[in-house]
C-alpha positions as CSV (number, residue, x, y, z in Angstrom):
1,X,-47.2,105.8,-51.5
2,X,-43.7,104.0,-52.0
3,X,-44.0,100.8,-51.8
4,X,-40.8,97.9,-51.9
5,X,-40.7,94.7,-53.9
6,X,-41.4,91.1,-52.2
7,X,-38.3,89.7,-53.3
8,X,-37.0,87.3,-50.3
9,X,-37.4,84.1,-49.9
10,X,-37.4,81.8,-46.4
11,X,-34.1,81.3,-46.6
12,X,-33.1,84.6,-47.6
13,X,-35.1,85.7,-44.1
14,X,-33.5,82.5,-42.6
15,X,-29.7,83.9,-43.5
16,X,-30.9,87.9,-42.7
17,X,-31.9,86.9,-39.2
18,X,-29.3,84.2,-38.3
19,X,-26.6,86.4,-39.6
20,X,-28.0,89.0,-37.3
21,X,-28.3,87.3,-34.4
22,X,-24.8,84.7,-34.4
23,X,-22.5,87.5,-34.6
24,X,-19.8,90.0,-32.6
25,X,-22.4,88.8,-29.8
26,X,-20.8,85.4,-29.1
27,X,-16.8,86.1,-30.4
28,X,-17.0,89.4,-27.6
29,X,-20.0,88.7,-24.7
30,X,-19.2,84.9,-24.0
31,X,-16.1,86.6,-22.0
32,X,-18.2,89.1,-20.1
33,X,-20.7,86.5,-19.5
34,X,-18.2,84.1,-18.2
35,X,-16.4,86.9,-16.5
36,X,-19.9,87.7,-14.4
37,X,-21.5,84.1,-13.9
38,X,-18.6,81.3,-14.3
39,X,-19.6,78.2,-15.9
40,X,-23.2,78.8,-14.9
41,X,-23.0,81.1,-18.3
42,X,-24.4,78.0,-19.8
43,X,-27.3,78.6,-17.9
44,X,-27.3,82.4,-18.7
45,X,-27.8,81.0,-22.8
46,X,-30.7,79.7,-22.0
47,X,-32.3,82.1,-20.4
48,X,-31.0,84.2,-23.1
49,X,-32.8,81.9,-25.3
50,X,-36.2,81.9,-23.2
51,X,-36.5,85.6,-23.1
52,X,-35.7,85.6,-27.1
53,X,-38.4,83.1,-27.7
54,X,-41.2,84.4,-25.4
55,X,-40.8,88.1,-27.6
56,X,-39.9,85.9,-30.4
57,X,-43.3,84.6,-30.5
58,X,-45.1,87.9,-30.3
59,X,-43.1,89.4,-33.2
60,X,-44.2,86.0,-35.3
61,X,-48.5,86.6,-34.3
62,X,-47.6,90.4,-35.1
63,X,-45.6,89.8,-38.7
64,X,-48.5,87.4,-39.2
65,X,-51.2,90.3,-38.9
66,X,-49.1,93.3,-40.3
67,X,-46.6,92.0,-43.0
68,X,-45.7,95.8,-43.7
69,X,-41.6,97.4,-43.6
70,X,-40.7,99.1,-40.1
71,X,-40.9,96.0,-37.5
72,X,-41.7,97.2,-34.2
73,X,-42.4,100.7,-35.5
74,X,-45.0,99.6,-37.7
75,X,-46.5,97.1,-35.3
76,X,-46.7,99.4,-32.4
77,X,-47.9,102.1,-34.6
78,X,-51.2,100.2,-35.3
79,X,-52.0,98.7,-32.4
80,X,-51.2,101.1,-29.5
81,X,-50.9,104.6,-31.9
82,X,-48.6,106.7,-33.4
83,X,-46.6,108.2,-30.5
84,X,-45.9,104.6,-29.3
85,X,-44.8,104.2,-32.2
86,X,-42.9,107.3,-32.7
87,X,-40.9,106.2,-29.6
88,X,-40.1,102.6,-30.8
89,X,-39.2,103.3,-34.0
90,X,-36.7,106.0,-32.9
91,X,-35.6,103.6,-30.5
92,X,-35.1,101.1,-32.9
93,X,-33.3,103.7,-35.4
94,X,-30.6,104.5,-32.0
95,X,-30.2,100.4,-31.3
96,X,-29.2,100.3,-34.4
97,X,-27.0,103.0,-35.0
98,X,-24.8,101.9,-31.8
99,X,-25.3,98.2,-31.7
100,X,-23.5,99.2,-35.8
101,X,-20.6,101.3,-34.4
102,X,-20.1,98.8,-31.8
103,X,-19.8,95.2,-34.0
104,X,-17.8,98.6,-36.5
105,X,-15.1,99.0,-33.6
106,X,-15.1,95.2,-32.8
107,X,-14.6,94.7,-36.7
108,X,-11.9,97.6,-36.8
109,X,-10.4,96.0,-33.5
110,X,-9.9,92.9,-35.0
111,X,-8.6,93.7,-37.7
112,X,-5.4,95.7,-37.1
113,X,-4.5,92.8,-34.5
114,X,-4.3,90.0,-38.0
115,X,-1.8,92.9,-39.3
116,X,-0.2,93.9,-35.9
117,X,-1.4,97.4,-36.3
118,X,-1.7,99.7,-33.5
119,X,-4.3,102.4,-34.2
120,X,-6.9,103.4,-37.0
121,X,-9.5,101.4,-35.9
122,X,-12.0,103.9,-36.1
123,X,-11.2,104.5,-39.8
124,X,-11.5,101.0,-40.4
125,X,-14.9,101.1,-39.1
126,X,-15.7,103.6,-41.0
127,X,-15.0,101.9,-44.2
128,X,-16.5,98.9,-43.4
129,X,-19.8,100.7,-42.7
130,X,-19.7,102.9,-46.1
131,X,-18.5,99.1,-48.3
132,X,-21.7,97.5,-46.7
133,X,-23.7,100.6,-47.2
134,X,-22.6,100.0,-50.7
135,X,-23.6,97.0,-50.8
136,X,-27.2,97.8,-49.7
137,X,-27.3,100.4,-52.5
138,X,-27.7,97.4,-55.5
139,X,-31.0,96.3,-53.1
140,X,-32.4,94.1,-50.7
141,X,-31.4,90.6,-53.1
142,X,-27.8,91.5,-53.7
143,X,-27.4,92.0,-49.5
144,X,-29.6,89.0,-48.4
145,X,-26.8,86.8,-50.9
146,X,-23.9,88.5,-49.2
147,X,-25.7,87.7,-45.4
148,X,-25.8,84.2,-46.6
149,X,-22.5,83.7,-47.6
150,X,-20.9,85.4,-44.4
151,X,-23.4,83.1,-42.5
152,X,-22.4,80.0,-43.1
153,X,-18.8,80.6,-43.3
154,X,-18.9,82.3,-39.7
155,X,-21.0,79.0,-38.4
156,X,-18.3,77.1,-40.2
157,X,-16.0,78.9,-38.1
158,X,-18.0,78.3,-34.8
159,X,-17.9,74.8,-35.5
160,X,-14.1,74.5,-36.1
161,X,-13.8,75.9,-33.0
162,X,-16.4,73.9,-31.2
163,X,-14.6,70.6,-32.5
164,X,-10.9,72.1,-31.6
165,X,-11.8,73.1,-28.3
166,X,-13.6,69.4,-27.6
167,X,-10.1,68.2,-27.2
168,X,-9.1,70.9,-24.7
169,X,-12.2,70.3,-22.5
170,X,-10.8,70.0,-18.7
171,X,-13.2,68.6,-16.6
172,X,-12.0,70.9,-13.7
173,X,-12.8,74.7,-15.1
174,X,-16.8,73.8,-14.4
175,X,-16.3,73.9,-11.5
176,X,-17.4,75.7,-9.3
177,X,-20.1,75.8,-11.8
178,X,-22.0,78.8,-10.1
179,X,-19.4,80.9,-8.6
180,X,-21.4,83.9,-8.2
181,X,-24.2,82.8,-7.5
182,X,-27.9,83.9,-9.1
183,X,-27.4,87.2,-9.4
184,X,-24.0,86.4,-11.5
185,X,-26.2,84.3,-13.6
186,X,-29.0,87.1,-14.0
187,X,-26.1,89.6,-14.9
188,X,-24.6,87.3,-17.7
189,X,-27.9,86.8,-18.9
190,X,-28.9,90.2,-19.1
191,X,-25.3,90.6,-21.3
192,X,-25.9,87.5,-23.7
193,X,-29.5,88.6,-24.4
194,X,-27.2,91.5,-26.6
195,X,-26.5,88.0,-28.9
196,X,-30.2,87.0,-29.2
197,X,-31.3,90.6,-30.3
198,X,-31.2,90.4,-34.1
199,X,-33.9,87.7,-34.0
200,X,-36.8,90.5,-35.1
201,X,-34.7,91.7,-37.8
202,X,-36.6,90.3,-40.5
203,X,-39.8,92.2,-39.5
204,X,-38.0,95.3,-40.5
205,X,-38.5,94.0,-44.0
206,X,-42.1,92.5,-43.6
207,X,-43.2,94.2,-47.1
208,X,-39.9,92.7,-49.2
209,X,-40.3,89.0,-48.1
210,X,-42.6,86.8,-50.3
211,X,-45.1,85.3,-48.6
212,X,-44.8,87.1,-45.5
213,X,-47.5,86.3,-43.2
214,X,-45.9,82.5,-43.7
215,X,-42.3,83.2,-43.7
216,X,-41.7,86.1,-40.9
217,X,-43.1,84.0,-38.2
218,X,-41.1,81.0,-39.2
219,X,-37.8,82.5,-39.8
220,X,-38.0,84.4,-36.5
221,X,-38.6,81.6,-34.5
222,X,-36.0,78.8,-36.2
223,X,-33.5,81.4,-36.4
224,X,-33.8,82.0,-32.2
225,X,-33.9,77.8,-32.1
226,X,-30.3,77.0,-34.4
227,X,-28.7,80.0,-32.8
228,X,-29.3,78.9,-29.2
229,X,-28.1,75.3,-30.1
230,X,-25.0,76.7,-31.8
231,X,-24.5,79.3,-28.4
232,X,-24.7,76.5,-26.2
233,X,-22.4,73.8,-28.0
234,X,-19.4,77.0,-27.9
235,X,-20.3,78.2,-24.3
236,X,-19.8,74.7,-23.4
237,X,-16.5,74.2,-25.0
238,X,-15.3,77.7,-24.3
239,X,-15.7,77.2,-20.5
240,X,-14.3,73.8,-20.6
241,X,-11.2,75.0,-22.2
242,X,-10.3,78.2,-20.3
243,X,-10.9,78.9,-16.7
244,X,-13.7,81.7,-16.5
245,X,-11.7,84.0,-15.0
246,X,-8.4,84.6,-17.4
247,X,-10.4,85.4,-20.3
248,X,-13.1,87.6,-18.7
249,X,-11.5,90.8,-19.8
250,X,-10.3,90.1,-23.0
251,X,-11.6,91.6,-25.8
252,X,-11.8,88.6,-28.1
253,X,-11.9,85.8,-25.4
254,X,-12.6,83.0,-28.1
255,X,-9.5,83.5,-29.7
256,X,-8.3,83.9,-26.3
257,X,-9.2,80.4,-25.2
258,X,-8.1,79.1,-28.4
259,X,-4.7,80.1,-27.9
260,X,-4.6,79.3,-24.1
261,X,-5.6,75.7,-24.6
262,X,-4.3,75.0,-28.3
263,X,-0.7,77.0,-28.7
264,X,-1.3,77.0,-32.1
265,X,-1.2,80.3,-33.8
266,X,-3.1,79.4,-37.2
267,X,-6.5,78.0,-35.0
268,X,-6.3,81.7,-33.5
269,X,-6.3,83.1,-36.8
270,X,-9.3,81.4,-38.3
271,X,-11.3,82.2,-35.1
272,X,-10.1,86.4,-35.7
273,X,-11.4,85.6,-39.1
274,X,-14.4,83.9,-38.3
275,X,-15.2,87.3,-35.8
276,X,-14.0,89.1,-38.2
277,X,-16.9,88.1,-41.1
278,X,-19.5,87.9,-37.6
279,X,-18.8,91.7,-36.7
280,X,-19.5,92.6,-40.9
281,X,-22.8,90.2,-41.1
282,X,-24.1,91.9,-37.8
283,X,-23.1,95.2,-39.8
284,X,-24.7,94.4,-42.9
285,X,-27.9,93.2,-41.6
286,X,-28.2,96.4,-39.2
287,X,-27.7,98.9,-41.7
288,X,-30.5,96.6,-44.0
289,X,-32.8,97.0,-41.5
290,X,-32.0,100.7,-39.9
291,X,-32.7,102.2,-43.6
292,X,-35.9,100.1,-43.4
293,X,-37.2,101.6,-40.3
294,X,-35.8,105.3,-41.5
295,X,-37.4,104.7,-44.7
296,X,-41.1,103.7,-42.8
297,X,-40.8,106.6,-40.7
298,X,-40.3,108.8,-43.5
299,X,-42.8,107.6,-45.4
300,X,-45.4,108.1,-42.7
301,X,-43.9,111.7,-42.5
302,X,-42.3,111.2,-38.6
303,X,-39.1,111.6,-40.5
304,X,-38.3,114.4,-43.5
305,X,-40.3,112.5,-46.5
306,X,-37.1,112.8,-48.7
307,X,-36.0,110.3,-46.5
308,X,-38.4,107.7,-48.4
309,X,-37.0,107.8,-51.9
310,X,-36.4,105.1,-53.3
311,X,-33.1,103.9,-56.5
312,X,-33.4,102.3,-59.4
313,X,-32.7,98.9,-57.5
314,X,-35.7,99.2,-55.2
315,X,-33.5,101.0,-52.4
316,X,-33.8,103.4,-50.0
317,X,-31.0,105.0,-50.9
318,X,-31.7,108.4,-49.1
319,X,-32.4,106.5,-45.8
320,X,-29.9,104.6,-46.5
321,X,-27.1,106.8,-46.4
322,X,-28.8,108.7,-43.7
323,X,-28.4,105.7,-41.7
324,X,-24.7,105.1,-42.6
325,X,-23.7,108.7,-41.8
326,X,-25.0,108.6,-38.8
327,X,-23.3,105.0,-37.7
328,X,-20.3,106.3,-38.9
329,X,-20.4,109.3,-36.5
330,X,-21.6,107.7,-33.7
331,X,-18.2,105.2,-34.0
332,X,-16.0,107.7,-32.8
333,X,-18.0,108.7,-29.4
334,X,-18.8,105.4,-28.0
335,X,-17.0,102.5,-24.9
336,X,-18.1,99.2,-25.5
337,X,-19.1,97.6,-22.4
338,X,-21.7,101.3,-21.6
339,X,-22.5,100.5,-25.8
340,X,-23.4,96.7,-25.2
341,X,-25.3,97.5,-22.2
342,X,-27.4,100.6,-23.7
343,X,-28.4,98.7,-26.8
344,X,-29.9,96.0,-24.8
345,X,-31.8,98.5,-23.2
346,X,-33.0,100.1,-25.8
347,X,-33.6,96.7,-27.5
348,X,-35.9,95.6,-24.0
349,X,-37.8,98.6,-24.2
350,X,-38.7,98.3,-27.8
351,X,-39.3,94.6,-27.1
352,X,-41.6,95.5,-24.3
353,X,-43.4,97.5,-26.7
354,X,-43.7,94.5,-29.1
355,X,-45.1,92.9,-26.6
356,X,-47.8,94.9,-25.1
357,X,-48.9,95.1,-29.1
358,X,-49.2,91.4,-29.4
359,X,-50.8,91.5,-26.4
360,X,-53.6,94.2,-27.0
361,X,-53.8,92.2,-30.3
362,X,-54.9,89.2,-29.1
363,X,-57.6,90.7,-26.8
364,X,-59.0,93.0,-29.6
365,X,-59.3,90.0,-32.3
366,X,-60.5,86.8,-30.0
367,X,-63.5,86.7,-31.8
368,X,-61.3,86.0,-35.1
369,X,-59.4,83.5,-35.1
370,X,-59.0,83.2,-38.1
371,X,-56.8,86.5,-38.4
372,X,-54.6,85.2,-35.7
373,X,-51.6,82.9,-36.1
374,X,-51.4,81.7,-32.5
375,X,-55.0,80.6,-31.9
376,X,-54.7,78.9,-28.1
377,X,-57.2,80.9,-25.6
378,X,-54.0,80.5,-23.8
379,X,-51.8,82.5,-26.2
380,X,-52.1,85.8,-23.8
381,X,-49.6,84.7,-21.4
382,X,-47.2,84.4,-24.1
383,X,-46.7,88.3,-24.2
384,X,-47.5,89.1,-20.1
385,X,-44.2,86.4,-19.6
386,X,-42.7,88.7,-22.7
387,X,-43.2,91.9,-20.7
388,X,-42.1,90.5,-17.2
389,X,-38.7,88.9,-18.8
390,X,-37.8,92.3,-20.5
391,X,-38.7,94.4,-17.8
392,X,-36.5,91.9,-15.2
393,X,-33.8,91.5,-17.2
394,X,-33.5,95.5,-17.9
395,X,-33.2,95.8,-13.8
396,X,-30.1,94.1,-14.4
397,X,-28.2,96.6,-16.8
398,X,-26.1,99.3,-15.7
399,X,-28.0,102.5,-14.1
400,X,-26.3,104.5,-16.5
401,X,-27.6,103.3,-19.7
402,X,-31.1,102.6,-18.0
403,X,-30.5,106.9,-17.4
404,X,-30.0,107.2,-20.8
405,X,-33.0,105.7,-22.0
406,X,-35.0,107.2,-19.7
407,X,-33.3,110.5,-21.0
408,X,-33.7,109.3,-25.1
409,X,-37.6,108.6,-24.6
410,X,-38.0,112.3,-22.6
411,X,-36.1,113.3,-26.2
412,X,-38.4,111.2,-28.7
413,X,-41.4,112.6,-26.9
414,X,-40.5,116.1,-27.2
415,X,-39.2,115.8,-31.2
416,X,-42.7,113.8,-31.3
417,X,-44.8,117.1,-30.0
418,X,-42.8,118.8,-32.0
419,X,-43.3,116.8,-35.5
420,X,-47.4,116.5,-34.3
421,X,-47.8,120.5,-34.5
422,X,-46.1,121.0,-38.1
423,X,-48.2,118.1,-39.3
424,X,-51.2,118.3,-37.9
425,X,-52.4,115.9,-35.3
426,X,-52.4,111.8,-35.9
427,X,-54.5,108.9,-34.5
C-alpha cells in the first residue's frame, strides 16, 4: 500500500490550518454577516468560534486515535463503516472543489480591480488554481513553506488594517447593536461559520505530519483559538468604521470600509492585496488537502486506484491534477452567495459526521483510557453539543443548497452501490 512521508512539523500544521481557515472568509463574509445581523456580527464570531471548537475538539480525540491521510473520510470510515464514509469523503472532495472555485473567483475578482480590468476573471482563476497545483507537485514541504509565508503576510495585513481602522472607530455605527434581532444573528453566524471551516484541514494530512497523534489535536485547536481572536479584533473595527448597512453588498467590504472611513487610496490597496494572498492561501491549502482525500479514496479503491500514485517528491500527482481539473471546471458554473452557503452545508454535514464518530468513539473505548486523548467521563457531551450546533446552524442556510445536498448524498449513495458490486462487498 502507498504510504506518504511524515514530514510536517507543528508549525508547518500551525501555518496549513491557520492559512486555511483566516482567508477569503473574513475580506468577503464580514459584509454579508454585517449586512444580515448589524453590529451584533461580533456576536455571530463567536458563535462561529463555539461551533468551530465543539467539532474542533472531536477532530483533535479522532486525529489522536487514527493519525492516517483522508480526515473525516478516514475517521468516519473506521468508526461508523465504509458507506459513511464513502458519503463524507465525497462530500469532503465537493466542499472542496467549490469552496476552491469560489476563494479562485474572489482571487480572479480582485485582481483585475488592482489593474482596472473588466473581465477574465475566470481565466485568472484558472491560473491561479493550475500555479498552486504546481506548487503542490514538488510535495507536501515545498507547499506547507509557501502556506507559511502567505500566512503571516495576510495577518500582517489584517493587523494594518485593524490598527488603521482604530482611528476611524465612531462610537455611533454600534448602534443599534442588534438590529435584526436573533434570527439576524443566527443567519450571520451560520455565514461566518464558512471562515471557521478550514480548521480540520490538517487531518487530511494525518499520515505526513510528524508526531501526529501530538500535533493534529494541537494545531487544530490553537489554530480555531488565534483565528477567532484575530476575527473578532477586525469585526470590531470594521463595524465601528462603516455603518452595517453601506458595505453589506459589496463584494470586498474591507477594502470597502477602508476607503469609506480613510480616503486614502494606497490603505485600500494593501487591504486588495492582503485578500488577494488570503483568497491563494485558502486555495493552496484546499487543493493540499482535496488531493489527500482523492488520494485516500483511491487507495481504498472508492476512487479508480490510478488515482493513488504517487511522484518522485512524495506527491499525489494523479489525484492531484484530478483535483485541479475539476476546481477549474467547476469555476466557470458557480454564484457566490448559493457557493458560500452550499459549502457550509456540505462542510456541517461532514462535520456532523465527525462528530457522531467521536462520539461512538468514546462509548466503544471507555474502558481504555489510555487510547483516548480526552479522558473526562464527561467528554461525550462534547460531540452531542457538536451534532446539535451543526444540525441548528444548517436550518439556517438557504433551502436551496440544503436541496442540493440532500440531492449530492442520494448521488454518493447510488455511485457507492454502484462501486460495492464491481468490488465486492466492504465492512
Amino acid at each position: 500500500m502507498q504510504r506518504l512521508k511524515r514530514e510536517l512539523t507543528l508549525l508547518d500544521a500551525l501555518a496549513i490550518n491557520i492559512g486555511a481557515i483566516i482567508g477569503a472568509g473574513i475580506f468577503v463574509i464580514s459584509g454579508i454577516a454585517a449586512g444580515s445581523a448589524g453590529p451584533a456580527a461580533i456576536v455571530s464570531i463567536m458563535i462561529g468560534a463555539a461551533i468551530a471548537v465543539f467539532t474542533g475538539i472531536c477532530y483533535a480525540e479522532l486525529a489522536h486515535v487514527y493519525a492516517e491521510e483522508g480526515g473525516t473520510y478516514e475517521y468516519s470510515r473506521e468508526i461508523l463503516g465504509n458507506y459513511i464514509g464513502f458519503i463524507a469523503g465525497f462530500l469532503s472532495i465537493i466542499g472542496a472543489i467549490i469552496v476552491t472555485s469560489a476563494v479562485s473567483i474572489s482571487f480572479g475578482g480582485y485582481f483585475l480591480s488592482i489593474f482596472n480590468l473588466h473581465s477574465g476573471s475566470g481565466i485568472v482563476a484558472v491560473a491561479l488554481i493550475a500555479f498552486l497545483g504546481a506548487i503542490n507537485y514538488f510535495g507536501v514541504k515545498s507547499s506547507a513553506r509557501a502556506s507559511a509565508i502567505l500566512t503571516v503576510v495576510k495577518i500582517l495585513v489584517l493587523a494594518f488594517f485593524i490598527v488603521v481602522g482604530l482611528f476611524f472607530i465612531k462610537p455611533s455605527n454600534y448602534v443599534p447593536f442588534d438590529p435584526k434581532g436573533l434570527n439576524g444573528i443566527f443567519v450571520a453566524s451560520a455565514f461566518i461559520f464558512f471562515a471557521y471551516t478550514g480548521f480540520a484541514r490538517i487531518t487530511n494530512l494525518g499520515e505526513e505530519v510528524k508526531n501526529a497523534r501530538e500535533v493534529i489535536p494541537k494545531a487544530i485547536l490553537d489554530s480555531i483559538v488565534i483565528s477567532c481572536v484575530i476575527y473578532l479584533l477586525v469585526m470590531l473595527v470594521f463595524i465601528g468604521m462603516v455603518p452595517y448597512g453601506s458595505v453589506a453588498d459589496s463584494k470586498a467590504p474591507l477594502e470597502a470600509a477602508v476607503a469609506y472611513a480613510t480616503h486614502n487610496p494606497y490603505f485600500s490597496y494593501v487591504i486588495a492585496a492582503g485578500a488577494l494572498l488570503a483568497t491563494v492561501n485558502v486555495a493552496l491549502s484546499m487543493i493540499l488537502g482535496l488531493s489527500r482525500v482523492v488520494f485516500a479514496m483511491a487507495r481504498d479503491k472508492n476512487l479508480p486506484g490510478s488515482l493513488s500514485r504517487l511522484n518522485r517528491f512524495g506527491a499525489p500527482s494523479t489525484a492531484l491534477a484530478f483535483s485541479c481539473i475539476v476546481m477549474a471546471v467547476a469555476v466557470f458554473a458557480i454564484s457566490f452567495k448559493e457557493i458560500v452557503s452550499l459549502s457550509n452545508a456540505t462542510a456541517l454535514v461532514s462535520y456532523t459526521i465527525a462528530n457522531v464518530a467521536a462520539l461512538k468513539l468514546y462509548i466503544d473505548n471507555r474502558g481504555k483510557p489510555g487510547k483516548l486523548l480526552f479522558k473526562s467521563r464527561y467528554f461525550m457531551l462534547v460531540p452531542l453539543l457538536g451534532v446539535m450546533t451543526t444540525l441548528f446552524t444548517l436550518r439556517f442556510l438557504t433551502a436551496l443548497s440544503l436541496a442540493i445536498t440532500a440531492v449530492l448524498i442520494l448521488a454518493i449513495t447510488a455511485y457507492y452501490a454502484a462501486v460495492r458490486k464491481a468490488n465486492g462487498p466492504r465492512r
